[in-house]
PDB file of N, CA, C and O in Angstrom:
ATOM      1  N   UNK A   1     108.295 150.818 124.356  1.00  0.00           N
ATOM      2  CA  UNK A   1     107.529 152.018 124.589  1.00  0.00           C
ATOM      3  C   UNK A   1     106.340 152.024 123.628  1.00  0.00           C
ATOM      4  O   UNK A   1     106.263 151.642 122.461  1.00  0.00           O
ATOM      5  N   UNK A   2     105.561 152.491 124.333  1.00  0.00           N
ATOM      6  CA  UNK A   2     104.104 152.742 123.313  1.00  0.00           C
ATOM      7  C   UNK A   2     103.730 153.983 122.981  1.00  0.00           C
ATOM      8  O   UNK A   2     103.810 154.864 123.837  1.00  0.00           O
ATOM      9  N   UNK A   3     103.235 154.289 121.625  1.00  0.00           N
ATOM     10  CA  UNK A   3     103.052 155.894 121.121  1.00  0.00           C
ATOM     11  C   UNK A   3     101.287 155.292 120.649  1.00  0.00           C
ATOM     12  O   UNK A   3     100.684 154.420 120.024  1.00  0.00           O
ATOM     13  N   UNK A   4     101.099 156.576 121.540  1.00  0.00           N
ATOM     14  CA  UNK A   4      99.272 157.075 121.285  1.00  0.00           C
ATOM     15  C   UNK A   4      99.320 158.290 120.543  1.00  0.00           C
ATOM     16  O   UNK A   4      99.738 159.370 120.961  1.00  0.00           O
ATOM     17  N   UNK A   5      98.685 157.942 118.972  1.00  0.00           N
ATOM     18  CA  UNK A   5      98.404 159.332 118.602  1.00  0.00           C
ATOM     19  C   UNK A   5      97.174 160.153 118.528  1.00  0.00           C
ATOM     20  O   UNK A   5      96.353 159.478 119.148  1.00  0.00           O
ATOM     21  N   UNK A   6      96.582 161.232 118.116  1.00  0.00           N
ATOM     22  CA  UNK A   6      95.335 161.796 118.073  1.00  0.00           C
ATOM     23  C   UNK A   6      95.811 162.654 116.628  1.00  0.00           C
ATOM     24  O   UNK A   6      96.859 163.238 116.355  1.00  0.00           O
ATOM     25  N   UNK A   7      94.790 162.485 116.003  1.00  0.00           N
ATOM     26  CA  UNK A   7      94.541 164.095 114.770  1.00  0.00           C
ATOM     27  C   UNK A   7      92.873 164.354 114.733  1.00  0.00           C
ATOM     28  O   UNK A   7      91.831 163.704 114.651  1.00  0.00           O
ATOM     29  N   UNK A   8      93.234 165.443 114.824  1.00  0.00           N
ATOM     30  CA  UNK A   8      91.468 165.709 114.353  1.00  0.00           C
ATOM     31  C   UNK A   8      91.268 167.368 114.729  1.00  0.00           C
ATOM     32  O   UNK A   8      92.034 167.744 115.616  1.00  0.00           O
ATOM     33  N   UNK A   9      90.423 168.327 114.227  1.00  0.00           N
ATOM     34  CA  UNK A   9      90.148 169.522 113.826  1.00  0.00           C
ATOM     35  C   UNK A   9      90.040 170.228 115.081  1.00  0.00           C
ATOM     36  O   UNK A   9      89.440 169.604 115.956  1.00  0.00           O
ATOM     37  N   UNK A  10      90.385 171.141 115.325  1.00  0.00           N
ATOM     38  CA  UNK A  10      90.292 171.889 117.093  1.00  0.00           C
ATOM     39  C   UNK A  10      88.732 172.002 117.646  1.00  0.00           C
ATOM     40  O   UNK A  10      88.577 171.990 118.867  1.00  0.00           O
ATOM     41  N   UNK A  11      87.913 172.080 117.038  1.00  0.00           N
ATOM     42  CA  UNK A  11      86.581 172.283 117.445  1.00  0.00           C
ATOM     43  C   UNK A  11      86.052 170.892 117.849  1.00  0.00           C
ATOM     44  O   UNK A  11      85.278 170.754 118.796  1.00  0.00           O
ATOM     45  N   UNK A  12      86.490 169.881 117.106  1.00  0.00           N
ATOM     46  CA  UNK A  12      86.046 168.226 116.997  1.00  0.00           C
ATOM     47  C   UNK A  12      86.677 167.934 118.698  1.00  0.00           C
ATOM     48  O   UNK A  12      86.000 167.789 119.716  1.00  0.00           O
ATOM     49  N   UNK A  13      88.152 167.914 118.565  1.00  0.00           N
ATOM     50  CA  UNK A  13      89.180 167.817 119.987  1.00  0.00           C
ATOM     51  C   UNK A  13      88.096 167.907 120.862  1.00  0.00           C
ATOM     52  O   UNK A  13      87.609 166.933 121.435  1.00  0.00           O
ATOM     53  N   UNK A  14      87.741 168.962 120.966  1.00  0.00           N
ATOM     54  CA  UNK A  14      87.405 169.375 122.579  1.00  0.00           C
ATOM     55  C   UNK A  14      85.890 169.527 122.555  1.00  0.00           C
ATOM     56  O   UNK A  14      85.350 169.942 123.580  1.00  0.00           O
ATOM     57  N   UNK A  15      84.875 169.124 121.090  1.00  0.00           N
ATOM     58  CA  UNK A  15      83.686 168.667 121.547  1.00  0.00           C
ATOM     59  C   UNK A  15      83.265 168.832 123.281  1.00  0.00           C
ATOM     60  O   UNK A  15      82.632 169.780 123.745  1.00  0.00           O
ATOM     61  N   UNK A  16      83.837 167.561 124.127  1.00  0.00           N
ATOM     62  CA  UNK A  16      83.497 167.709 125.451  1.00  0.00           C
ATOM     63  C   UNK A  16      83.824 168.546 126.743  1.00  0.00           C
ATOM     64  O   UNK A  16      83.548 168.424 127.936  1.00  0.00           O
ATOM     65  N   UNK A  17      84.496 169.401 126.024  1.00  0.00           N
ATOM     66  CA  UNK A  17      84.677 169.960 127.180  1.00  0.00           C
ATOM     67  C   UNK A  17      84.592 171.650 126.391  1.00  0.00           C
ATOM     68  O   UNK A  17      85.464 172.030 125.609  1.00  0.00           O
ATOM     69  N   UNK A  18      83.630 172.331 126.704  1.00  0.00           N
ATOM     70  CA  UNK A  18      82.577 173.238 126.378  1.00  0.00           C
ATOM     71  C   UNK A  18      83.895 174.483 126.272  1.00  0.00           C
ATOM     72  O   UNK A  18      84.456 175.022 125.318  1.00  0.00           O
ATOM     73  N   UNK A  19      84.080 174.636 128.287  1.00  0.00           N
ATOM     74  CA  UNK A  19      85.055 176.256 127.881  1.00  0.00           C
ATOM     75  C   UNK A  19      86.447 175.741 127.827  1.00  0.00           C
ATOM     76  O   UNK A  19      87.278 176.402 128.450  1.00  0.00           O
ATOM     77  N   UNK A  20      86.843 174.711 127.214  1.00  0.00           N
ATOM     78  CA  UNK A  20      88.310 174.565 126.708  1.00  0.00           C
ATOM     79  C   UNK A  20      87.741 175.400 125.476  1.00  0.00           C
ATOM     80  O   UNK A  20      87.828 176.609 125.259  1.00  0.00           O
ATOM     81  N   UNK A  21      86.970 174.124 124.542  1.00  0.00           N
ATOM     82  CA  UNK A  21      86.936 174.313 123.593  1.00  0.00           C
ATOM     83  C   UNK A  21      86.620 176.016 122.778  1.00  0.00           C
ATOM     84  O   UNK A  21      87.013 176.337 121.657  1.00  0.00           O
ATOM     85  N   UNK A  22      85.708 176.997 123.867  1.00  0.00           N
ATOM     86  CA  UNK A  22      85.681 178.371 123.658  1.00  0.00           C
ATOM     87  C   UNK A  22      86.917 179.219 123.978  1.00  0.00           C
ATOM     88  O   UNK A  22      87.114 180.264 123.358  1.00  0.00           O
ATOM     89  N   UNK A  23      87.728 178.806 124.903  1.00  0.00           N
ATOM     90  CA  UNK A  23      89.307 179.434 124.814  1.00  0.00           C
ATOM     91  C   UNK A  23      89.881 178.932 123.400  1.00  0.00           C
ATOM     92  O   UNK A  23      89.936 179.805 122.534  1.00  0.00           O
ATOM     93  N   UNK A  24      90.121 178.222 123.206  1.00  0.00           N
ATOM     94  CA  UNK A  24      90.809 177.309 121.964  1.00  0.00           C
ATOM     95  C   UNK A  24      90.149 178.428 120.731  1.00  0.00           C
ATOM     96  O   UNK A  24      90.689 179.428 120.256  1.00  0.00           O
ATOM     97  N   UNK A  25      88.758 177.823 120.426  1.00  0.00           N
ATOM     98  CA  UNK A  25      88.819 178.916 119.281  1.00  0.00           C
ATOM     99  C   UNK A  25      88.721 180.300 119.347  1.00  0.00           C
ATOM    100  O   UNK A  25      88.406 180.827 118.280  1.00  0.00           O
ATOM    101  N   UNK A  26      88.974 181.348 120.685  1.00  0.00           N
ATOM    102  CA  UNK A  26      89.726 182.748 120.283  1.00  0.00           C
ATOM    103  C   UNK A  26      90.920 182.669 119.463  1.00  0.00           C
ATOM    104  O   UNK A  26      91.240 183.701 118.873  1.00  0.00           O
ATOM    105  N   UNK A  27      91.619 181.662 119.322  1.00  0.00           N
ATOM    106  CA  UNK A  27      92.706 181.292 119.220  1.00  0.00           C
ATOM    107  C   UNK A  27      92.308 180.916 117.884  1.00  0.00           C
ATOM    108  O   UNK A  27      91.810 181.743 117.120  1.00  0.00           O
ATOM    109  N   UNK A  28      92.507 179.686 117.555  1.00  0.00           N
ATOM    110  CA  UNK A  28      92.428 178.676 116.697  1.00  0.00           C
ATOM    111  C   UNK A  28      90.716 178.412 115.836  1.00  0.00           C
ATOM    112  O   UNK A  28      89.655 177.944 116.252  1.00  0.00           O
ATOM    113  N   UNK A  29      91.235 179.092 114.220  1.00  0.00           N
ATOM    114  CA  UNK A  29      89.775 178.394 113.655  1.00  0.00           C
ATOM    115  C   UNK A  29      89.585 176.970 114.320  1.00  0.00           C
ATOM    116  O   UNK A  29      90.298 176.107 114.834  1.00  0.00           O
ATOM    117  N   UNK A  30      88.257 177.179 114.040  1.00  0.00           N
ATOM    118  CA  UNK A  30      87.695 175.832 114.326  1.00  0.00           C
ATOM    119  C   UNK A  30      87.933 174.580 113.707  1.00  0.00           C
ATOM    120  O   UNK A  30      87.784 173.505 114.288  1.00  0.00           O
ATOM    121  N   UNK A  31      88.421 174.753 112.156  1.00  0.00           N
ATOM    122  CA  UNK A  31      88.828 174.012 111.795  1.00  0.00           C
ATOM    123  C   UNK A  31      90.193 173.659 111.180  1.00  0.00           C
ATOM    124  O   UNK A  31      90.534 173.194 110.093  1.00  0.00           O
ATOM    125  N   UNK A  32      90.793 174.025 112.200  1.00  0.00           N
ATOM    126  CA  UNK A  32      92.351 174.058 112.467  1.00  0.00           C
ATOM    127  C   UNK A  32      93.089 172.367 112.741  1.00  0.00           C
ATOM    128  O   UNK A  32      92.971 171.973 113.901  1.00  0.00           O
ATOM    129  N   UNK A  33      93.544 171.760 112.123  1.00  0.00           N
ATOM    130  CA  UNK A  33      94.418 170.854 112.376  1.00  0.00           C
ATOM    131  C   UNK A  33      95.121 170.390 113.436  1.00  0.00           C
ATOM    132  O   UNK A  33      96.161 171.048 113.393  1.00  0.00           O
ATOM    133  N   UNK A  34      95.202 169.429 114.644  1.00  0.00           N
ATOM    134  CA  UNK A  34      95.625 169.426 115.970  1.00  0.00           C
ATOM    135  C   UNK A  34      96.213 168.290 115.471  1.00  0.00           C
ATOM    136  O   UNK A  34      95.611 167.813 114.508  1.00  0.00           O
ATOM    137  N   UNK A  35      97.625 167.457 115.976  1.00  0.00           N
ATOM    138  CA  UNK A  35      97.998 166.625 115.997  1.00  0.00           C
ATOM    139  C   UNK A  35      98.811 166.335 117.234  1.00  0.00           C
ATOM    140  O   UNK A  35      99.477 167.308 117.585  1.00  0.00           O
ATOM    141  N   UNK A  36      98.939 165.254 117.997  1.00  0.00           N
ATOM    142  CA  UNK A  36      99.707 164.819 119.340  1.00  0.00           C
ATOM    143  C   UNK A  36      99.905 163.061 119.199  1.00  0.00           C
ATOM    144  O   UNK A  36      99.309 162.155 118.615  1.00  0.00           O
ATOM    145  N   UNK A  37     101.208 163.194 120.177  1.00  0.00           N
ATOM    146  CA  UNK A  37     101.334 162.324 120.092  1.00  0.00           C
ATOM    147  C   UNK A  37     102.184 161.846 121.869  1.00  0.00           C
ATOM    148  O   UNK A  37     102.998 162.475 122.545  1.00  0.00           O
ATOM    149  N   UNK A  38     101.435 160.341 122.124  1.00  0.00           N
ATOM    150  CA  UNK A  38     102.270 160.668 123.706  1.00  0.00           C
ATOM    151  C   UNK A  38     102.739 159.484 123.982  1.00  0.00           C
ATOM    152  O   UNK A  38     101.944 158.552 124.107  1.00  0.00           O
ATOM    153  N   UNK A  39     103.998 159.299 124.120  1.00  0.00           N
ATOM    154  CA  UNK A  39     104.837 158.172 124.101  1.00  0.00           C
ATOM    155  C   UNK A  39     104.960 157.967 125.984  1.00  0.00           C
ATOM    156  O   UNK A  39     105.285 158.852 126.776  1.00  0.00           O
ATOM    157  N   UNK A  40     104.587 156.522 126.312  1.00  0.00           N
ATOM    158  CA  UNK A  40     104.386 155.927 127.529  1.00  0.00           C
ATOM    159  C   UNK A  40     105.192 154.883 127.683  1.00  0.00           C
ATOM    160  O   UNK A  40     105.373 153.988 126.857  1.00  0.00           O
ATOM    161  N   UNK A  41     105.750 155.005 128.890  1.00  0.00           N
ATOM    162  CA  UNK A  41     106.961 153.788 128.730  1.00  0.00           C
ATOM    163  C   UNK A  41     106.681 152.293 129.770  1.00  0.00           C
ATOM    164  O   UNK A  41     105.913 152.296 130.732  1.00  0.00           O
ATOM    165  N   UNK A  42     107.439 151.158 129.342  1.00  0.00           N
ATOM    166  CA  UNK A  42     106.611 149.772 130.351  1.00  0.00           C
ATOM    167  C   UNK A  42     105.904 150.132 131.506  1.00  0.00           C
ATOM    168  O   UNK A  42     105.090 149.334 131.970  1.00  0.00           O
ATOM    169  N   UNK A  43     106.151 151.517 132.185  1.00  0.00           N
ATOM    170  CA  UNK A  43     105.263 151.100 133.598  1.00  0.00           C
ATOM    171  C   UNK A  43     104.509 152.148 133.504  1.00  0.00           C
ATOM    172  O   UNK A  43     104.644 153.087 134.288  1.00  0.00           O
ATOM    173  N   UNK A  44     103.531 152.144 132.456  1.00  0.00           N
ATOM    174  CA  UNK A  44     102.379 153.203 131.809  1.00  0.00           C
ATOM    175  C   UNK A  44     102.906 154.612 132.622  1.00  0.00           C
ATOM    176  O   UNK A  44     102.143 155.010 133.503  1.00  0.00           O
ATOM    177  N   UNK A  45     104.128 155.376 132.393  1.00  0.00           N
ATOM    178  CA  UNK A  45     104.536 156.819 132.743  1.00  0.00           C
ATOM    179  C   UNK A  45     104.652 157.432 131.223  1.00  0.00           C
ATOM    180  O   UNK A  45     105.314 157.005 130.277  1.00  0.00           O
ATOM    181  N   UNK A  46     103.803 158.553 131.303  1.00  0.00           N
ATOM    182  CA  UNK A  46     104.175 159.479 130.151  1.00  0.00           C
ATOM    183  C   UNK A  46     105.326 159.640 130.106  1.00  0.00           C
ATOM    184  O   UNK A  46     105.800 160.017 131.178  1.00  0.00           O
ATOM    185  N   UNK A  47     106.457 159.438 128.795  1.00  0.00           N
ATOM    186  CA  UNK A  47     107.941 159.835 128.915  1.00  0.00           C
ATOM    187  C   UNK A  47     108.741 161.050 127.792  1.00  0.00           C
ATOM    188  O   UNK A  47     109.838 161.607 127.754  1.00  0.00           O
ATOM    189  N   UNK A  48     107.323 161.058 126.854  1.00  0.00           N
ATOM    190  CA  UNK A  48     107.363 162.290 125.996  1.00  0.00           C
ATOM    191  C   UNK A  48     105.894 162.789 125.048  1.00  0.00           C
ATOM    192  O   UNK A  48     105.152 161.973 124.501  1.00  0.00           O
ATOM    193  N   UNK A  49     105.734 164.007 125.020  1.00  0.00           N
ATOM    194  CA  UNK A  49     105.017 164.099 124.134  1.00  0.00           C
ATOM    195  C   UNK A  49     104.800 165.690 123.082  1.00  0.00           C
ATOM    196  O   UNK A  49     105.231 166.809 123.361  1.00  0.00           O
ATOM    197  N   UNK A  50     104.246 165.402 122.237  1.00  0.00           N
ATOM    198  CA  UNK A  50     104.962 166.482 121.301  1.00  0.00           C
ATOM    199  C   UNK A  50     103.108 166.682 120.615  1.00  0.00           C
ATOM    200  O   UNK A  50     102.179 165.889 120.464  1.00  0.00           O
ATOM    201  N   UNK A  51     103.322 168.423 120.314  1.00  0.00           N
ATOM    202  CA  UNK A  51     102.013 168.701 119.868  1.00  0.00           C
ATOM    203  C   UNK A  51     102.472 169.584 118.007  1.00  0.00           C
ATOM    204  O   UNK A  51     103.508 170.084 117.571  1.00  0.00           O
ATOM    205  N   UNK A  52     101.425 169.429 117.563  1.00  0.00           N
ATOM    206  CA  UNK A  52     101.158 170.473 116.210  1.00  0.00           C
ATOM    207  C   UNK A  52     100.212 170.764 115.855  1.00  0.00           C
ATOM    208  O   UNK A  52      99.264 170.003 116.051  1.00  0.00           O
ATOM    209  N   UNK A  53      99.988 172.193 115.058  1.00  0.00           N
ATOM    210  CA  UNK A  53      98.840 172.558 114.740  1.00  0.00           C
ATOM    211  C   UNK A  53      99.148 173.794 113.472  1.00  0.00           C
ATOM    212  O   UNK A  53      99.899 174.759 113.617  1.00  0.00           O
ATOM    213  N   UNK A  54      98.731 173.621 112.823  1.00  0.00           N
ATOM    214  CA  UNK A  54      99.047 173.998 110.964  1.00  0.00           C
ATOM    215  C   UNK A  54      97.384 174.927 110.782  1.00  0.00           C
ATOM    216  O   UNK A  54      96.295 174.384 110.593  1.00  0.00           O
ATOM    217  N   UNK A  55      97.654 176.455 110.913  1.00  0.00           N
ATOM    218  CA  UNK A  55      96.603 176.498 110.436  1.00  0.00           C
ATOM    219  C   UNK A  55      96.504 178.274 110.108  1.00  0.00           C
ATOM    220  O   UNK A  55      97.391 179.046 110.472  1.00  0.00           O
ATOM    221  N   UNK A  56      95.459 178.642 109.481  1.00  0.00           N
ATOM    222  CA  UNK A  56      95.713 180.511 109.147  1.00  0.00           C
ATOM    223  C   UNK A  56      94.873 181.047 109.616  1.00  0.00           C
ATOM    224  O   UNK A  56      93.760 180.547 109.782  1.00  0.00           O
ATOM    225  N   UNK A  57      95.256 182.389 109.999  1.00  0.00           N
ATOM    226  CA  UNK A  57      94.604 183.461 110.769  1.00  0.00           C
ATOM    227  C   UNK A  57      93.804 184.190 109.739  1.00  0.00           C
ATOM    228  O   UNK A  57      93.938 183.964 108.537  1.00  0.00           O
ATOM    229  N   UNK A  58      92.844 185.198 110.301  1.00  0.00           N
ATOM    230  CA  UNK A  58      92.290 186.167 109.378  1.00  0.00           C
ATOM    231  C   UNK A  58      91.216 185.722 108.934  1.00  0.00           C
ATOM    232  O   UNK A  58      91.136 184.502 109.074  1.00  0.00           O
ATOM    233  N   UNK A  59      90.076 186.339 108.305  1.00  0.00           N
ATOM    234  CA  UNK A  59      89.285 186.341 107.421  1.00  0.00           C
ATOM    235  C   UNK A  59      89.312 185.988 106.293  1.00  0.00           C
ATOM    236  O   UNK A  59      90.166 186.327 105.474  1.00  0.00           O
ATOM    237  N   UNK A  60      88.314 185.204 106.081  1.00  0.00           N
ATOM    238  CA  UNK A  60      88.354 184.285 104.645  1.00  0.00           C
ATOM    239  C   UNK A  60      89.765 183.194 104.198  1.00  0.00           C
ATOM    240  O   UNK A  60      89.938 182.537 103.172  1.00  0.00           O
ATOM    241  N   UNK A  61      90.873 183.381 105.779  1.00  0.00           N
ATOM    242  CA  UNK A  61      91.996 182.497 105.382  1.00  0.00           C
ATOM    243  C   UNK A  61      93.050 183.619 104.702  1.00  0.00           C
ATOM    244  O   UNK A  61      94.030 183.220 104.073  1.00  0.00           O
ATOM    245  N   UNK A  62      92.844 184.684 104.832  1.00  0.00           N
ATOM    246  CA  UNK A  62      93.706 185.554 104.349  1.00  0.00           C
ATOM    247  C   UNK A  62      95.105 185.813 105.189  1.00  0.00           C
ATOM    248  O   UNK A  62      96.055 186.448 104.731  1.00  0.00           O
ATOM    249  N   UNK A  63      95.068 185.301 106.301  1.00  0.00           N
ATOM    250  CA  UNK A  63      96.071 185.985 107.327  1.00  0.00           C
ATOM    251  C   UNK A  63      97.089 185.742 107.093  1.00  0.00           C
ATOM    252  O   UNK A  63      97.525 185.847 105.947  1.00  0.00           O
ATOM    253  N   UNK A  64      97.951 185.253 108.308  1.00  0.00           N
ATOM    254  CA  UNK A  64      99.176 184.829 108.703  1.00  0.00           C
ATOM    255  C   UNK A  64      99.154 183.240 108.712  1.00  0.00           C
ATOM    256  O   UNK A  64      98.290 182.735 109.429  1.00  0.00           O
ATOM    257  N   UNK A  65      99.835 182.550 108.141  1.00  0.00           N
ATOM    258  CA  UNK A  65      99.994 181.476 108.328  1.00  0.00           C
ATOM    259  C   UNK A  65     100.980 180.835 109.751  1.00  0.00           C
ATOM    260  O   UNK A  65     102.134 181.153 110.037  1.00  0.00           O
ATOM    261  N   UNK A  66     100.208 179.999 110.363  1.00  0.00           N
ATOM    262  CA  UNK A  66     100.676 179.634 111.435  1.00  0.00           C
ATOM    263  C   UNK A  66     101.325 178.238 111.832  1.00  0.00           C
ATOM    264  O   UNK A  66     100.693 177.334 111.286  1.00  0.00           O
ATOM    265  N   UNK A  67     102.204 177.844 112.475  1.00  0.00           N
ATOM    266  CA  UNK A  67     102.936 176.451 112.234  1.00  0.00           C
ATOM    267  C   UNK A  67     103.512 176.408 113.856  1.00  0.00           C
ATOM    268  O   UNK A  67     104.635 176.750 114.227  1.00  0.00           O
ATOM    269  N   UNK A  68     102.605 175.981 114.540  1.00  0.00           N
ATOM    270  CA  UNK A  68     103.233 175.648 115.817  1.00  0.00           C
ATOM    271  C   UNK A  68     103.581 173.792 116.111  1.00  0.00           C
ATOM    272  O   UNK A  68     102.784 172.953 115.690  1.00  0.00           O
ATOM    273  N   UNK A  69     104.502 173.504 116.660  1.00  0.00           N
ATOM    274  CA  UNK A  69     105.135 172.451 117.310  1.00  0.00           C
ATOM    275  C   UNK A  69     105.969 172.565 118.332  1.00  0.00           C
ATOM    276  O   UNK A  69     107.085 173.073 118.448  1.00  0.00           O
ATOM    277  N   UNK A  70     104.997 171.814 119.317  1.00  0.00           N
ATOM    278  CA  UNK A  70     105.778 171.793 120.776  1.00  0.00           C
ATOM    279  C   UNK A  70     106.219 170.085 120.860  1.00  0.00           C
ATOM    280  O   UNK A  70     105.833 169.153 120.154  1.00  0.00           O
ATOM    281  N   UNK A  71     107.130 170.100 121.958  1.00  0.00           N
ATOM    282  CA  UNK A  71     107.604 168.776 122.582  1.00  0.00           C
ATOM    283  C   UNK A  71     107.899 168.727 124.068  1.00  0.00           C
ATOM    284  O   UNK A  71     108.704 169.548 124.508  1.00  0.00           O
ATOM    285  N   UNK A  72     107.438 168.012 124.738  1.00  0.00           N
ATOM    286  CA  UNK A  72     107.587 168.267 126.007  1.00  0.00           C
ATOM    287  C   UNK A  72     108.624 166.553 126.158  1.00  0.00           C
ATOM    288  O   UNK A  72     108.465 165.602 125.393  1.00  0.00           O
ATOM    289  N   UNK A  73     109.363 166.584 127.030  1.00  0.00           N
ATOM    290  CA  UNK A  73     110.343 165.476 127.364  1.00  0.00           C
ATOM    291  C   UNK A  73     109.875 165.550 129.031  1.00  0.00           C
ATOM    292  O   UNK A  73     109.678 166.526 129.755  1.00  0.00           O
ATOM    293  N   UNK A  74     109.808 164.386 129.243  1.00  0.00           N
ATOM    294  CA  UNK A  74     109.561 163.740 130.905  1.00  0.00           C
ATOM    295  C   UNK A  74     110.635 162.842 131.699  1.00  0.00           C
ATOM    296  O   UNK A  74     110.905 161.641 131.663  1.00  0.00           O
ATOM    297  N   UNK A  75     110.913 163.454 132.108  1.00  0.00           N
ATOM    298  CA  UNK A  75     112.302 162.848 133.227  1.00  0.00           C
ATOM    299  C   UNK A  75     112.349 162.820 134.742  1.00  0.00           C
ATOM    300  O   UNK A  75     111.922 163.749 135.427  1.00  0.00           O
ATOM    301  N   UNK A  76     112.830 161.829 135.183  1.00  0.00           N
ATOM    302  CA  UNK A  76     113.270 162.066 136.497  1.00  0.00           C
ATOM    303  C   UNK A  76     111.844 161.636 137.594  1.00  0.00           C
ATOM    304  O   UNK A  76     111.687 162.073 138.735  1.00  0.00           O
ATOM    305  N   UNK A  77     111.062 160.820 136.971  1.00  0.00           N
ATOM    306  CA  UNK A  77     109.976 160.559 137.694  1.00  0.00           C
ATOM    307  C   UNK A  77     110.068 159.909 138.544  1.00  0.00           C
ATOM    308  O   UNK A  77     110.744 158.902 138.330  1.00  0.00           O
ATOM    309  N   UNK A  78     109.502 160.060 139.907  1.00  0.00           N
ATOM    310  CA  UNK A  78     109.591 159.954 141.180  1.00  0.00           C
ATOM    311  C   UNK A  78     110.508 159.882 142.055  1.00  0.00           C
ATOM    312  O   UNK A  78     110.616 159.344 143.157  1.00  0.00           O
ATOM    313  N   UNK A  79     111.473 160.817 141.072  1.00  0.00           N
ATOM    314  CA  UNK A  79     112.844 161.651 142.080  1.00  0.00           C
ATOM    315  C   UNK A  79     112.287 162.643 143.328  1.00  0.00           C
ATOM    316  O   UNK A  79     111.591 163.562 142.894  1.00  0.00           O
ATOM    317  N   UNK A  80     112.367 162.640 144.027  1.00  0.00           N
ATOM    318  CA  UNK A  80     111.943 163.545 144.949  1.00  0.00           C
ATOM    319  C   UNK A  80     112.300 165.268 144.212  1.00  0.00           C
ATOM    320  O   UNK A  80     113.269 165.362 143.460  1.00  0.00           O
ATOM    321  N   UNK A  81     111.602 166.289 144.457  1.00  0.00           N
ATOM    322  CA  UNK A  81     111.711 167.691 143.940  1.00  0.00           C
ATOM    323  C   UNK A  81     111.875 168.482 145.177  1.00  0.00           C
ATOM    324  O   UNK A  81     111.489 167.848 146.159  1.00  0.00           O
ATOM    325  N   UNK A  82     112.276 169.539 145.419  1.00  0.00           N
ATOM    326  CA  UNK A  82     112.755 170.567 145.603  1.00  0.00           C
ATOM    327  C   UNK A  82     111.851 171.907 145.070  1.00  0.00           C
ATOM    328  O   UNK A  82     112.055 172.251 143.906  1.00  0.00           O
ATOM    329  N   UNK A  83     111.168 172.440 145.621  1.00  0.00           N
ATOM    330  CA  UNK A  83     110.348 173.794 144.828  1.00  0.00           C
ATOM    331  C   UNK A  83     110.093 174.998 145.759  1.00  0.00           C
ATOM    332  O   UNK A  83     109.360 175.038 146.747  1.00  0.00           O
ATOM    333  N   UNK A  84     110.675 175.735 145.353  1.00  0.00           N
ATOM    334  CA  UNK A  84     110.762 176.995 146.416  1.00  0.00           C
ATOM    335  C   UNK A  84     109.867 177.928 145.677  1.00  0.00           C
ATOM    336  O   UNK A  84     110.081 178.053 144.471  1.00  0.00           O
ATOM    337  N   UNK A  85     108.925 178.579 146.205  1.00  0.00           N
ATOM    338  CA  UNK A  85     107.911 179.331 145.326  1.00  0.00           C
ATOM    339  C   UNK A  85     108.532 180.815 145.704  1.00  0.00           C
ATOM    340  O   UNK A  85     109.069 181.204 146.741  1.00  0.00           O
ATOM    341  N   UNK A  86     108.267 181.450 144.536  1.00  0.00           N
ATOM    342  CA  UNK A  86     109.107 182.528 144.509  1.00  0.00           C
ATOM    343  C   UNK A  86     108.028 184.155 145.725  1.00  0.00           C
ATOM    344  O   UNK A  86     106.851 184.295 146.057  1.00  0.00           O
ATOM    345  N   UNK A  87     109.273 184.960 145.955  1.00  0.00           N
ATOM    346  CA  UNK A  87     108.553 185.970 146.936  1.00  0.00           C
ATOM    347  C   UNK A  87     108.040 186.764 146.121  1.00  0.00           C
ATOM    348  O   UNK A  87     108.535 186.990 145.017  1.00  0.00           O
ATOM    349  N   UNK A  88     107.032 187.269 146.533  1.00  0.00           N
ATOM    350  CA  UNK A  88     105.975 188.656 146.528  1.00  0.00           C
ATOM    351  C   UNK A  88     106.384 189.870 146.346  1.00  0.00           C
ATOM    352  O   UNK A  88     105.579 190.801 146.355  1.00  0.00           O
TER     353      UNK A  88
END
């Protein structure tokens, strides 16, 4: 299996792509810490990948300190699915 990683500052990330990057920082100073990582297995299928981002809210850095980490796990690829969309 092969692991691709990325780090680099939330504003840097998404440089190219204009209104990600303006959703992102309502959210996230700009110079907020992003880290990912996405593990691909022999027949180039994403099979996991996991995100973080370390960074504080508020003015002047005064806020809340924030510590998110996600992981997403990938299974079952090109099992046939089943999806019933829910009623109205």
């Amino acid at each position: 299996m092969s692991v691709y990683s990325i780090a680099c500052e939330v504003a840097q990330c998404l440089a190219k792509s204009p209104e990600a990057r303006r959703r992102a920082l309502q959210v996230y100073p700009g110079d907020a810490m992003f880290t990912a990582e996405l593990w691909v297995d022999g027949h180039d299928r994403p099979r996991r990948l996991t995100v973080n981002s370390e960074f504080i809210t508020g003015k002047n850095k005064m806020g809340l300190s924030v510590d998110f980490k996600a992981a997403f796990v990938f299974h079952d690829i090109g099992t046939p699915q089943q999806i019933t969309a829910p009623e109205n």
